[in-house]
C-alpha positions, 0 to 999 in steps of 0.5 A: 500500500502506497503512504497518504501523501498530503498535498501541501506536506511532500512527507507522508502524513503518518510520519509528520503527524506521528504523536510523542509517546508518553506526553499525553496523561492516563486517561480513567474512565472510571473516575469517582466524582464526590460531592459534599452532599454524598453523592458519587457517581462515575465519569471520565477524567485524568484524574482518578478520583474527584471531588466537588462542592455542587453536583445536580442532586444539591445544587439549587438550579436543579433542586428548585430551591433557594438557600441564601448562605449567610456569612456573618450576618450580611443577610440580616444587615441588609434586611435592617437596612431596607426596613429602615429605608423603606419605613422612612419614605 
């Protein structure tokens, strides 16, 4: 069988595009994802273990629920100070 010759290349296409041994990283196809919530589920990564803070069994786009995390009571700062603005008017 006669080698590919490409049309813009006069060397044959298997010995230009030839890839380097050992560059590319192990691929897992069983790879273990996480979550903080406890869910774990398998996918394909180079990595043979994940983990993840929001998967789509707690993430609220997907649960259709709403949680406001409150850092150091922020939340109710700003509902004291729309009450006040509001009672002002």
């Amino acid at each position: 069988m006669a080698p590919v010759v490409s049309s813009v290349r006069s060397v044959p296409l298997s010995t230009s595009l030839s890839m380097k041994a050992a560059l590319h990283p192990q691929f897992h196809t069983d790879a273990t994802v996480t979550c903080v919530c406890g869910n774990t589920f398998l996918t394909g990564s180079t990595l043979p273990e994940l983990k993840t803070e929001v998967c789509s069994l707690c993430h609220p786009f997907f649960t259709g629920t709403q949680r406001i995390v409150d850092t150091g009571g922020q939340v109710e700062r700003f509902r004291r100070r729309a009450a006040a603005r509001t009672a002002a008017r």
